[in-house]
C-alpha positions as CSV (number, residue, x, y, z in Angstrom):
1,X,0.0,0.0,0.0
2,X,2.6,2.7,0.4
3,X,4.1,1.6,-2.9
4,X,0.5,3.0,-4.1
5,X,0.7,6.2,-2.0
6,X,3.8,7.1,-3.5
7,X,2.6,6.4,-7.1
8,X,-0.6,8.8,-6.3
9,X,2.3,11.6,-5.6
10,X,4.7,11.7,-8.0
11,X,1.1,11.5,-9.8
12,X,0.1,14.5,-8.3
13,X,3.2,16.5,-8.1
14,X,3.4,15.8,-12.2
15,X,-0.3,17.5,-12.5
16,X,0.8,20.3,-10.2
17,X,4.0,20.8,-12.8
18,X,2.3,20.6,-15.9
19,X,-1.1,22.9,-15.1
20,X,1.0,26.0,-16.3
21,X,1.1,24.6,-19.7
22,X,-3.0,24.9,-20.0
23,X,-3.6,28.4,-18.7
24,X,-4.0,30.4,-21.7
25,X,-3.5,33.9,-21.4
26,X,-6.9,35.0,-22.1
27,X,-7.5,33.5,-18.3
28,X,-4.6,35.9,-16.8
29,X,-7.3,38.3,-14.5
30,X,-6.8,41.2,-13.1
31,X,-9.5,40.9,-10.8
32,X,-8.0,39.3,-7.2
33,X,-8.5,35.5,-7.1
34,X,-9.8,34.1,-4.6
35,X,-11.0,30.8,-2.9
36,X,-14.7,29.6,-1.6
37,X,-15.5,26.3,0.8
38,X,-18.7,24.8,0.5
39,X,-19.4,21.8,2.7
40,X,-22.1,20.0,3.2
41,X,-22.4,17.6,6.3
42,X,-23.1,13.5,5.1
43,X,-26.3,12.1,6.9
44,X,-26.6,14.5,9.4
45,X,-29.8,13.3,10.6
46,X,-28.4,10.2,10.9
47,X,-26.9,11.9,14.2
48,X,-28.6,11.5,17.8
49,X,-29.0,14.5,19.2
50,X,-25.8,14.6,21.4
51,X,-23.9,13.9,18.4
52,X,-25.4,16.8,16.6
53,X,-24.5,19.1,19.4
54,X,-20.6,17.8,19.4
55,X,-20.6,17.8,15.5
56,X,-21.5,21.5,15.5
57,X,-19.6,22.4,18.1
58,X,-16.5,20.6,16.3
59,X,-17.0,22.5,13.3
60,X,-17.4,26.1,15.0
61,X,-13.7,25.0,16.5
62,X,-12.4,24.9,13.6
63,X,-13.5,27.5,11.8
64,X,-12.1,29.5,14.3
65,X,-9.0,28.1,14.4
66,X,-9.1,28.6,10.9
67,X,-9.9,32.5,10.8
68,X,-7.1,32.7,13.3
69,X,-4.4,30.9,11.1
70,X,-5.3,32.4,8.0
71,X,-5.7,36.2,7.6
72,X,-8.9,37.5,6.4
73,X,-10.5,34.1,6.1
74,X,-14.1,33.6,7.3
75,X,-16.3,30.8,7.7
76,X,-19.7,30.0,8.7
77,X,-22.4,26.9,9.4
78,X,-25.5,27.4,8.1
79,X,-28.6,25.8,9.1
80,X,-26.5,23.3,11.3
81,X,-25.1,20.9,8.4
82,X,-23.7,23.6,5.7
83,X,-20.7,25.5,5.4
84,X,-19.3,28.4,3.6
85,X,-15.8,29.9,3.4
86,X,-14.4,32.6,2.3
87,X,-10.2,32.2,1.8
88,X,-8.5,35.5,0.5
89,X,-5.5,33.4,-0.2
90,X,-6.5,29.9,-2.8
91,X,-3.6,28.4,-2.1
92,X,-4.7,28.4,1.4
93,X,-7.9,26.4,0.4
94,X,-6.7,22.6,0.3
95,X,-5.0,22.6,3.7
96,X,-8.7,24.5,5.0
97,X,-10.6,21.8,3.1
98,X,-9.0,19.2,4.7
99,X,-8.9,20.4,7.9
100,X,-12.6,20.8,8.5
101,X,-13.1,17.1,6.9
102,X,-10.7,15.6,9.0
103,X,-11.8,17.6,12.5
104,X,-15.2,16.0,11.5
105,X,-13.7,12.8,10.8
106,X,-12.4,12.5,14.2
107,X,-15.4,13.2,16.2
108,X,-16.4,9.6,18.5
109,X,-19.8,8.7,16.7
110,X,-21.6,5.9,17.5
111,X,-20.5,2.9,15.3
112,X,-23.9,1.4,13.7
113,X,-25.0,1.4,9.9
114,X,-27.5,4.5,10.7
115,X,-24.4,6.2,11.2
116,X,-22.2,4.6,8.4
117,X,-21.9,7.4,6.0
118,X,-21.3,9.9,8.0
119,X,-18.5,8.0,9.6
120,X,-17.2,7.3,5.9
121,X,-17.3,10.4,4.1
122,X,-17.8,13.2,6.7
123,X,-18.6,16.0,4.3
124,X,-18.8,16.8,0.5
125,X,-16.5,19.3,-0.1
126,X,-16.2,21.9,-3.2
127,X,-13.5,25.1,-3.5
128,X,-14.7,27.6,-5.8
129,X,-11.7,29.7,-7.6
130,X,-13.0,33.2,-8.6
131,X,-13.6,36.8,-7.6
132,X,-15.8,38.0,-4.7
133,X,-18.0,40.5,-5.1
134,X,-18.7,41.6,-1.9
135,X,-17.5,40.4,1.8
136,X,-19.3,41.6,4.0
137,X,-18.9,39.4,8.0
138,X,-20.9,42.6,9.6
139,X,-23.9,42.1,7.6
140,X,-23.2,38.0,7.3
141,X,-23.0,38.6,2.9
142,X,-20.8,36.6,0.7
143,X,-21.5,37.3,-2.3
144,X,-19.3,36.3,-5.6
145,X,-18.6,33.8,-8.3
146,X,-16.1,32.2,-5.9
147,X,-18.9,31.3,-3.6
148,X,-21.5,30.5,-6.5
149,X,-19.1,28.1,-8.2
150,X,-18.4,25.8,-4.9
151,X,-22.1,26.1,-3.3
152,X,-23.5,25.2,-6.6
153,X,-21.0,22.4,-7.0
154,X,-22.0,20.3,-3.7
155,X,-25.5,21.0,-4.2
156,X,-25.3,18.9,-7.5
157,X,-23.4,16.3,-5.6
158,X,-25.7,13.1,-4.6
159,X,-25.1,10.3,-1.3
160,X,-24.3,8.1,-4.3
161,X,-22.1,10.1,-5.8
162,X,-18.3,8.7,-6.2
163,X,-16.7,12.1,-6.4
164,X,-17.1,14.7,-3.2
165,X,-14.0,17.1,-3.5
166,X,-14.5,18.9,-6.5
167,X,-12.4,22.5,-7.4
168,X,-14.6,24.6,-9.7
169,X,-13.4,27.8,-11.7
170,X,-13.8,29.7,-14.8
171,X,-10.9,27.7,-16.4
172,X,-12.6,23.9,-16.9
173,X,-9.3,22.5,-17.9
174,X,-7.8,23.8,-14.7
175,X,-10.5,23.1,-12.6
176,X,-10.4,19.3,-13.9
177,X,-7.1,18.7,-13.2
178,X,-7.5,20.0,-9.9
179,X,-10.2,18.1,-9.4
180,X,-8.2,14.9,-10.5
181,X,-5.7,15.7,-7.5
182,X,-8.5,16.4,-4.9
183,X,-10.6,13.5,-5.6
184,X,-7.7,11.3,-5.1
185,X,-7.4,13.0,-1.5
186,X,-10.6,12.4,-0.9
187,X,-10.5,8.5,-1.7
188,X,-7.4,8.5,0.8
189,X,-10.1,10.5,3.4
190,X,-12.8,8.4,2.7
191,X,-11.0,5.2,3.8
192,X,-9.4,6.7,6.8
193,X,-10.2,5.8,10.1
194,X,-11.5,8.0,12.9
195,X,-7.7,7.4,15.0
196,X,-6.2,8.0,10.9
197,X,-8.0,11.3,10.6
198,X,-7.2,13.0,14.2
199,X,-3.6,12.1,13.0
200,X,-4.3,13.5,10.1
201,X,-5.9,16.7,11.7
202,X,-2.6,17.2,13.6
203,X,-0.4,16.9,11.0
204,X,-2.1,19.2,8.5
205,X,-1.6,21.8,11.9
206,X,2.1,20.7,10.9
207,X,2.9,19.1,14.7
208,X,5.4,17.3,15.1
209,X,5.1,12.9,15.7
210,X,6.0,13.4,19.1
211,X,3.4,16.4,20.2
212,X,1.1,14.2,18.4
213,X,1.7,11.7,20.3
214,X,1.5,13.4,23.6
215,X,-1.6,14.8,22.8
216,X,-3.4,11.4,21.9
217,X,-1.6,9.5,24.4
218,X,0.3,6.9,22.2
219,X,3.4,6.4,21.1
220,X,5.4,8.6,18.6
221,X,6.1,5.2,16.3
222,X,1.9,4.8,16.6
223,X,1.3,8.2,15.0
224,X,3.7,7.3,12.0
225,X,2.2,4.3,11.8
226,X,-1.5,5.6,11.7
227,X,-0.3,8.4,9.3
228,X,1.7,6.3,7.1
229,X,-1.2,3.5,6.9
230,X,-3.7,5.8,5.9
231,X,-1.7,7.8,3.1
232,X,-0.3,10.8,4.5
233,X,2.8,10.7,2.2
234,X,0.0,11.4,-0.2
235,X,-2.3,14.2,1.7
236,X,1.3,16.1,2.4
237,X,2.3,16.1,-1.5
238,X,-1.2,17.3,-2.6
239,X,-1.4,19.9,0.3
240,X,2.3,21.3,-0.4
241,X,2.0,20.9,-4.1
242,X,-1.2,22.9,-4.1
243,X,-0.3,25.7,-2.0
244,X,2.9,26.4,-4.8
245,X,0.2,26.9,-7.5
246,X,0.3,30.3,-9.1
247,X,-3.3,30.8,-8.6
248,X,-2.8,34.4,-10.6
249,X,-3.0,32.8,-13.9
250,X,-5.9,31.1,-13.8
């Protein structure tokens, strides 16, 4: 298996190299680019009641972790199961993306099938790449293609649905490949374990093994091993690779 994860990137990092070569002038914009989350929670009402409480609560961490990490960004959950983001910075987006899924990964859900696609996939996930209009946290607008293109995107997306990481923009052959790099993610996501994905979580925070390890009470060696197992090797080349992209030429 980690013979696989290091096929999937050099794979990625080879996209990552060659998506200059499709980025036509005619998409060089003066207009700022920026990055949208949308999110939409996976059987939700699967959830008892406590659960939903935690989930939320979860989520709200980590959007504020997130708004304190990354200047300018802003988040929100909407009508208990839905989020939007707004990221300033795209390059930014991956690693926020991530985080969020995994941080609902990790929460302690009761094991039972009522609860076995929530535990599987977590969230559907789409980053718009585009302008914003209008920002507005004061008056709680977002307003902007940015926005449009991800909310739009996991609003088409269906429980039985293979792909739920999509990257949407006004260059289709970009957004594709993109696409290509974050489903592959999301496969590594989707078969990751609730123990995998807290790793996970701590290491897109870039800890180190052994502060990891103190935190979750193990051993250093059982946080490489969890990591490792699951495909970081994989996660780390997309998330690094991603946040090099020269997001002005799109």
């Amino acid at each position: 298996m980690p013979g696989d994860y290091n096929s999937f990137s050099l794979f990625i990092a080879a996209i990552i190299r060659n998506l200059q070569y499709i980025c036509p002038r005619k998409f060089n914009m003066r207009i700022a680019m920026q990055a949208a989350i949308s999110a939409d929670i996976v059987s939700s009402t699967s959830l008892s009641p406590k659960e939903i409480v935690m989930l939320q609560a979860k989520i709200n961490e980590t959007i504020i972790m997130l708004e304190e990490r990354y200047e300018g960004f802003w988040g929100r959950l909407v009508k208990g199961d839905y989020i939007e983001c707004v990221v300033p910075e795209p390059n930014a987006a991956l690693r926020a993306a991530l985080l969020l899924k995994t941080a609902v990964k990790s929460l302690n859900i009761s094991k039972d099938s009522r609860t076995q696609q929530f535990r599987k996939y977590g969230m559907r996930l789409a980053i718009g790449l585009a302008d914003m209009r209008l920002v507005d946290r004061k008056k709680d607008i977002m307003d902007g293609d940015a926005i449009y293109y991800s909310g739009r995107a996991v609003d088409s997306m269906h429980s039985e649905n293979k792909c739920s990481f999509v990257v949407v923009g006004k260059n289709k052959e970009y957004s594709m490949l993109l696409t290509t790099i974050t489903t592959l993610v999301d496969s590594i996501l989707n078969g990751a374990t609730r123990r995998q994905s807290e790793v996970f979580y701590y290491k897109l925070l870039s800890m180190k093994e052994s502060d990891i390890a103190s935190l979750l009470s193990i051993t250093q060696s059982g946080v490489n091993q969890r990591a490792s197992v699951a495909g970081w090797s994989c996660l780390e080349t997309a998330v690094n690779c991603f946040e090099q992209i020269n997001f002005s030429r799109i």
